[in-house]
N, C-alpha and C positions, 0 to 999 in steps of 0.2 A: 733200621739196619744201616750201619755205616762202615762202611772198606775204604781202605787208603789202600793205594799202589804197593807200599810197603808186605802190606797184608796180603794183598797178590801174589808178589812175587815169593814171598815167603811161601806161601803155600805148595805154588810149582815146584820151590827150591825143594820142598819135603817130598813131594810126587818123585823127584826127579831122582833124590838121594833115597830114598825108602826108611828112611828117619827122620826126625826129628833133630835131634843133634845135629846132624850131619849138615839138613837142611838150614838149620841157625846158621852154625858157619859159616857156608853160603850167604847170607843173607847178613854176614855178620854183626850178628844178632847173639846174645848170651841164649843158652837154653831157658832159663826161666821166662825174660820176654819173650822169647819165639813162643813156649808153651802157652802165656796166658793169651800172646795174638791167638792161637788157634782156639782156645779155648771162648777166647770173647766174639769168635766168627760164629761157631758152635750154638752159643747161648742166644745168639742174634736170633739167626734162621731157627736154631730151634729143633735142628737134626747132629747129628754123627757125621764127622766129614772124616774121620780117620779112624782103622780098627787096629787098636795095638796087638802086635803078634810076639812071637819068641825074639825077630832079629832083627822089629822096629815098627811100619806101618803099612799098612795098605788102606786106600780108597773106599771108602762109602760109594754107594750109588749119585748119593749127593754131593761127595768127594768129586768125584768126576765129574758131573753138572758144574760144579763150581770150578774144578780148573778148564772145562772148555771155555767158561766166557772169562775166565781171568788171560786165558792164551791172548783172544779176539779183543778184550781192552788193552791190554798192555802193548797187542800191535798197532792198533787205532792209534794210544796215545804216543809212541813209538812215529807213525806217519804224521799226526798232527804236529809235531815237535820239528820235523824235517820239513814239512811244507812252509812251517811258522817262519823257520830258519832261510829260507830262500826268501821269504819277504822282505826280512833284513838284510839281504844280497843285493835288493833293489825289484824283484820281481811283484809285477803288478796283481797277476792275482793266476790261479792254479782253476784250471775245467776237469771237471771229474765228468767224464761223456756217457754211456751209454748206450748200445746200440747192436744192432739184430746181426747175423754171420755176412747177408749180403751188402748191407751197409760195409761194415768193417774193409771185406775185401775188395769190394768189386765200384765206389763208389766216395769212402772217403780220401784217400791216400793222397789222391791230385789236388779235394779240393785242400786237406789240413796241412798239406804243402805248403801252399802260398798262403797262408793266415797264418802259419808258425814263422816264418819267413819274414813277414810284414808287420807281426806282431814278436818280438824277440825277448819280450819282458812276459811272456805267458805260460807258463807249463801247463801239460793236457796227460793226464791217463785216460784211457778209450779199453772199456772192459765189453765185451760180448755177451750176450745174453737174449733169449728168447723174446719175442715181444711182447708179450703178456705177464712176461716176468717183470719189466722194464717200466710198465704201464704201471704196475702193482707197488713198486718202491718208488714212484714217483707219488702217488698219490697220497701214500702214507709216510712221504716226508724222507725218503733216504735216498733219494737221489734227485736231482736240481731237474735234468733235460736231459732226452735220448732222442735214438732214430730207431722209428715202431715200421715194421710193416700196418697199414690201414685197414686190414684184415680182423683184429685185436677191437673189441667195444673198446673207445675213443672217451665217453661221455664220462664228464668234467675235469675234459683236459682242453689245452688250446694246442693247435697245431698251425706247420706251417709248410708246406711243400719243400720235399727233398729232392724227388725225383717218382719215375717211373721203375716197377718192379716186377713186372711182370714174369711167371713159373713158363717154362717151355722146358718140354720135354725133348731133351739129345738123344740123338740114337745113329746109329752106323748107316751110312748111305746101304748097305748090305742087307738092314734088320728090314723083316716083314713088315715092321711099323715108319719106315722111311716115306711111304708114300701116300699115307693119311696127310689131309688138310687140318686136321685138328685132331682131340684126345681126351676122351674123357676119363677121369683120374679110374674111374671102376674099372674101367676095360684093363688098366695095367695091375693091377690086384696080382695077378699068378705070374708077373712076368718076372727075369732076373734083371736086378738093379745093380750099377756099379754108385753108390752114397759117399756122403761123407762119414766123419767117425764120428761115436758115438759124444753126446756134447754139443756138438754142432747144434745152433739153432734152429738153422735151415732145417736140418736133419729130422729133429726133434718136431719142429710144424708139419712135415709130411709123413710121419709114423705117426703122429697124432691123428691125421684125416686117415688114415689107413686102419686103425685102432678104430676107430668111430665106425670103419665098417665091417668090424670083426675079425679085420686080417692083418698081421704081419709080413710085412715087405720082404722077398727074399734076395739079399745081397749076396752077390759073388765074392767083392771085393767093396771095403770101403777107406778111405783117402782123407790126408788130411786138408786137400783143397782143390780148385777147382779147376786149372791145368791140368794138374793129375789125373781127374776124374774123367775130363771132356778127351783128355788122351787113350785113355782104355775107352771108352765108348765107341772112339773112334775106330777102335781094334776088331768091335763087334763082341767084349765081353758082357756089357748090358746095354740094359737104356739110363739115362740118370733123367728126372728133374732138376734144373738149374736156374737162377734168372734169368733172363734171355743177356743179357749183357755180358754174363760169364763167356757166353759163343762169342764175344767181339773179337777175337785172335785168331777164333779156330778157323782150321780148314776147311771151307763150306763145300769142298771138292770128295771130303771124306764123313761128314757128319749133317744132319738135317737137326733143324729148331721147327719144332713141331708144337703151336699153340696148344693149351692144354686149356681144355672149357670149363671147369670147373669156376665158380664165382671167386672162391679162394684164393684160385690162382693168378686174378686179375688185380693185384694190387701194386698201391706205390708208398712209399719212403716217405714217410712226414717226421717233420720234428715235432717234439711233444714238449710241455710242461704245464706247471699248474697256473700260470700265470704269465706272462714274458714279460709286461711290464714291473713285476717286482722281483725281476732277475737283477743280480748286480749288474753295474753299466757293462763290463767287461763281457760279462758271457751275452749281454743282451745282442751287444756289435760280434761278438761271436758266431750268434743264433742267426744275427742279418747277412753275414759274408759267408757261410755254408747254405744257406737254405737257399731254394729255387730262385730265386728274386723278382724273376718275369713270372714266374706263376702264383708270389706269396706277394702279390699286390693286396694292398688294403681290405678292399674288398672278399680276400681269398684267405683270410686268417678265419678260423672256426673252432667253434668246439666239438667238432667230430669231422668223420669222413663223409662228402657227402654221396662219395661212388657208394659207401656201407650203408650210410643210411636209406639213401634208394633202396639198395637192398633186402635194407632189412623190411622196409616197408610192404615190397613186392612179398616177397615171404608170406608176410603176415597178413596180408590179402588173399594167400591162395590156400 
C-alpha cells in the first residue's frame, strides 16, 4: 500500500468539495488522474472509500478512517516542515516536553524561564497530559521525555527528580473539615468539591481514585486553574484537592492545607525517559538544568520510584 501526500490531499479536497470533479480542481489535478488516484487507493486497501450519489460523493466508513489519518499526517508533515525550517534559521534543536497539569502550572514556568533565556537557539512545545498517559507514549517511542507524578508504574523507564508533589486537601478556615490533622481520600467521597475542568490531569487522577471506589465526586463549580479554585474555597463553596504548592500564595488566614493520607497522594515529579544517555546532547543538558540537581545525584538516577516501590512491596506483603 503506497500514499503520496498528493493522494492525501486529493482525497480531503473530495471530502471537502462532495466530488470528485470539484476535488481535482482543488488539487489541480484533471478529473481522469484524480479518478484513477482514488481508484488505485481503492484497489490498495481493498475497500470503497467513496459512494457515488445523484450530486457526487459521500464517504465510506473507510472513507472516513482514511481522511482522519490523512488530517493527522499532512499536519505532522506540515509541523515537521516548520521545525526543519527553523534549523536553517540557525536553531540548535526543538524539545517536545511532556508533562502532568501540576508540573505545567505550578512548577515549570520559573524553572523553563531561565533555560529559554540561556539557551536562545532552542525551541520547546510543553503539551499536558496525564501521567500514565505520558509513561505510555514514551515507552512506545512517541515521545522523547516528560514530568510523570511517581504515582504511575515507572518500570523500564529512568528517572530523575523534579521535585516534591504532594495532594493536600484546601478547605475554608469556616468548613467542618478545617480542623482535622490529616484526610483520608474515603472520608471526602459525599462532600462538595470546587475541581478543575474536565481534561485536567490533575482532575482526571482524582476521579480516577474516586471511580475505584464506586463514587463520583460531586462538584459545585469547576475552574480552569488553581487561583481560581483556591479562591472559591476560600469562599467556603467546597473543599478542593490541590498540590500543596498550589496554597503558596494563598491566604492562610482564610483557607487550611490539610495533608491528605492516602499513599497516592504522597508523590513527587520525576523526570522520565527510556534512556537519557541516548537523548540528543541538547535535551540531555536540558533534562540536567530542570531536574532537582541536589537530589538527582548519581546515585539518585533509577529505574523507578523508590517511595513506589516501597510501596508496592508493603502491599504485597499484606
Amino acid at each position: 500500500m503506497r500514499f503520496d501526500f498528493t493522494d492525501l490531499r486529493l482525497f480531503l479536497h473530495v471530502q471537502q468539495a462532495g466530488s470528485i470533479t470539484a476535488g481535482a480542481a482543488r488539487s489541480h489535478l484533471t478529473l481522469q488522474a484524480a479518478s484513477e488516484r482514488i481508484r488505485g487507493m481503492e484497489e490498495a486497501l481493498g475497500v470503497a472509500l467513496l459512494t457515488r450519489v445523484s450530486n457526487g460523493v459521500t464517504l465510506t466508513e473507510a472513507g472516513f478512517a482514511l481522511a482522519r489519518h490523512a488530517n493527522m499526517l499532512l499536519q505532522q508533515r506540515e509541523h515537521m516542515q516548520s521545525e526543519l525550517q527553523q534549523f536553517g534559521n540557525g536553531l540548535r534543536g526543538h524539545i517536545a516536553l511532556h508533562c502532568n497539569a501540576s508540573a505545567l502550572s505550578l512548577h515549570l514556568p520559573s524553572r523553563l524561564s531561565d533555560y529559554l533565556l540561556a539557551h536562545p537557539r532552542i525551541s520547546l512545545s510543553v503539551s499536558e497530559k496525564p501521567s500514565h498517559d505520558i509513561v505510555d507514549a514514551i515507552k512506545n517511542q512517541r515521545a522523547e521525555v516528560g514530568i510523570i507524578a511517581d504515582s504511575v508504574p515507572l518500570q523500564g523507564l529512568e528517572t530523575r527528580e523534579f521535585g516534591p508533589d504532594s495532594l493536600v486537601v484546601a478547605a475554608a478556615v469556616t468548613s467542618p473539615w478545617a480542623s482535622s490533622t490529616a484526610l483520608a481520600f474515603e472520608a471526602l467521597l459525599d462532600a462538595e468539591f470546587v475541581g478543575l475542568n474536565t481534561g485536567s490531569a490533575l482532575q482526571e487522577h482524582i476521579d480516577h481514585h474516586a471511580r475505584q471506589r464506586g463514587k463520583r465526586l460531586n462538584y459545585r463549580v469547576r475552574l480552569n486553574d488553581f487561583p481560581a479554585l483556591i479562591g472559591l474555597v476560600q469562599q467556603g463553596i467546597g473543599i478542593g484537592i490541590v498540590p500543596e504548592k498550589a496554597l503558596a500564595h494563598a491566604d492562610m488566614q482564610q483557607v487550611r492545607a490539610i495533608p491528605l493520607s492516602d499513599a497516592w497522594a504522597q508523590r513527587r515529579l520525576v523526570l522520565c525517559a527510556r534512556q537519557f544517555s541516548a537523548l540528543p546532547g541538547y535535551l540531555q543538558e536540558f533534562v540536567e538544568q530542570i531536574s532537582d540537581r541536589q537530589a538527582s545525584a548519581p546515585d539518585a538516577e533509577h529505574h523507578g520510584s523508590p517511595q513506589r516501590d516501597q510501596s508496592e512491596k508493603e502491599a504485597a506483603a499484606k
